[in-house]
N, C-alpha and C positions, 0 to 999 in steps of 0.2 A: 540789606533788607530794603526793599520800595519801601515807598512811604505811607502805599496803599497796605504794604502787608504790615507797616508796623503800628497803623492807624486800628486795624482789625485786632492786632495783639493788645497791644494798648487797650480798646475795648471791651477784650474778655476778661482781661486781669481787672479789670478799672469797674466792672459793671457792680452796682449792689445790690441786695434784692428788695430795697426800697425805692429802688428805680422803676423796677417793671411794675409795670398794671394790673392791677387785680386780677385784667382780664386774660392778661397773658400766662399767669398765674394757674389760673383755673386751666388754661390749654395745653400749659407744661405738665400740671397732673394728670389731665384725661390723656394725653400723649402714653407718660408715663404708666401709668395702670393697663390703657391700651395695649401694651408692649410685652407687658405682664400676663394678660389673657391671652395672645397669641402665642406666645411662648409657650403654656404649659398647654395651647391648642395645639399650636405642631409636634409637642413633644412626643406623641405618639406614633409617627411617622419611621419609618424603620431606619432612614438615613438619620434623622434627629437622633434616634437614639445610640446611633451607631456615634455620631459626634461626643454627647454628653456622656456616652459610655467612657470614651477614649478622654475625654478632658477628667472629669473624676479620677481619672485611674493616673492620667499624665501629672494634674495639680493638687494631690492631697495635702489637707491639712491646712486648708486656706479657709479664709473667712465668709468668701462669695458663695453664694447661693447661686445651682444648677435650676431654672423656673419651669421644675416638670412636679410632677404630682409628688413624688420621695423629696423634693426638696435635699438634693445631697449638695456637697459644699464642695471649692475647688478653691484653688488662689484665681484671684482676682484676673489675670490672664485668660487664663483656662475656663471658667465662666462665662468669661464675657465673648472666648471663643463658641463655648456651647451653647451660651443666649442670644446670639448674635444670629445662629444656622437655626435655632428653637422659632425666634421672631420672625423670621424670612420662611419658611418652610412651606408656608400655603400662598405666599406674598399676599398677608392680608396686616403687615406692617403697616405704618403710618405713612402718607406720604404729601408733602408741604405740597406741591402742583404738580398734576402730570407732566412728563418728558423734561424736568429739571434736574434729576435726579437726586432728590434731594427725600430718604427716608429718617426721618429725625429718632425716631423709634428703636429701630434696628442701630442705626450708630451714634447714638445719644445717649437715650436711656441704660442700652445693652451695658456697654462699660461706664459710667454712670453709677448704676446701682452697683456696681463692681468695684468701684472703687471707692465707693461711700460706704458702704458694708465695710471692710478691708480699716479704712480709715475712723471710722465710725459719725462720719459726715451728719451735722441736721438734715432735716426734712428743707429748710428753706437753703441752706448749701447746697444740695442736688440740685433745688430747682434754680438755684442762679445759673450754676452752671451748664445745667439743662438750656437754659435760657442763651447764655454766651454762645455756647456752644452753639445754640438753633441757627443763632444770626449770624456767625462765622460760615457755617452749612452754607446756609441758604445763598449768603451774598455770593459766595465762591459757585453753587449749583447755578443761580442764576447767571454769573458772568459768563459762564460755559455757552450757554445759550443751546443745549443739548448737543454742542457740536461733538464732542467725545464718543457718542456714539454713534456718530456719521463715520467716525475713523474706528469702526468695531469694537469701545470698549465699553465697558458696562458704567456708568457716570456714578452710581451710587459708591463703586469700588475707588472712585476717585476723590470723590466732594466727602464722603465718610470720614474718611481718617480727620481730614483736617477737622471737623468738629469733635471727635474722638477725640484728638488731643488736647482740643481744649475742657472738653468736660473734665477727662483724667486730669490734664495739668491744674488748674483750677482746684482741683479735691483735695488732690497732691500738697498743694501750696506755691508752687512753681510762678516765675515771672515770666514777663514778656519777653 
């Protein structure tokens, strides 16, 4: 592992949520509830429902909450696959700068609330993780410099996971 990546690891396991700023605080929720309204706005969408159909049907018996109006439940997976295509559906997702590709929303919150549901995480455990998560995103979206999509590919599809897994690992209880 560089030293940069394990500076970044180190960071998300290490962060507490008496660290961050009130301010940033208040933007991890409005992020979060954001993420929430577009969700059950796409969820209307014939492909949305075609997702959330198939995730329901593929993860029953889970604890995660489907963010369309029925409110149905999936494993944690499979939610966070349906809320994932739910938040993107109009691309009116959250997003940190243009051409960074960095949507905190869609790959933050989505699994996130999936996996704090699931585990039965606080309200200020989400948003630390929320918060790790953001800044893991971000600096990795940032270092790109949008080049990812000079060579065809979609940046969010790349800079995503990695804050995905810190959110989940973090929920989870997972080290660096």
């Amino acid at each position: 592992m560089s030293r940069e990546t394990a500076a970044l690891a180190e960071y998300a396991v290490g962060l507490e949520y008496e660290d961050i700023s009130p301010a940033a605080v208040e933007r991890a929720k409005d992020c979060i509830i954001d993420t929430v309204a577009v969700s059950v706005f796409g969820s209307g969408l014939p492909w949305s429902r075609i997702v959330a159909d198939c995730a329901e049907r593929s993860g029953p018996g889970g604890n995660a909450t489907i963010l369309r109006p029925e409110l149905s439940r999936a494993t944690p997976p499979m939610a966070a696959l349906a809320n994932g295509a739910l938040s993107h559906a109009f691309e009116m997702d959250s997003l940190r700068q243009p051409s960074a590709g960095i949507h905190p929303g869609s790959a933050l919150a989505v699994p996130g609330l999936a996996v704090a549901e699931d585990v039965g995480a606080s309200g200020r455990e989400l948003i630390t993780a929320f918060v790790a998560g953001s800044e893991v995103l971000s600096r990795i979206g940032l270092a790109g410099r949008h080049s990812s999509e000079q060579l065809g590919f979609h940046a969010p599809g790349l800079t995503g996971p990695f804050g995905s897994a810190v959110v989940a690992g973090r929920l989870l209880g997972l080290d660096s």
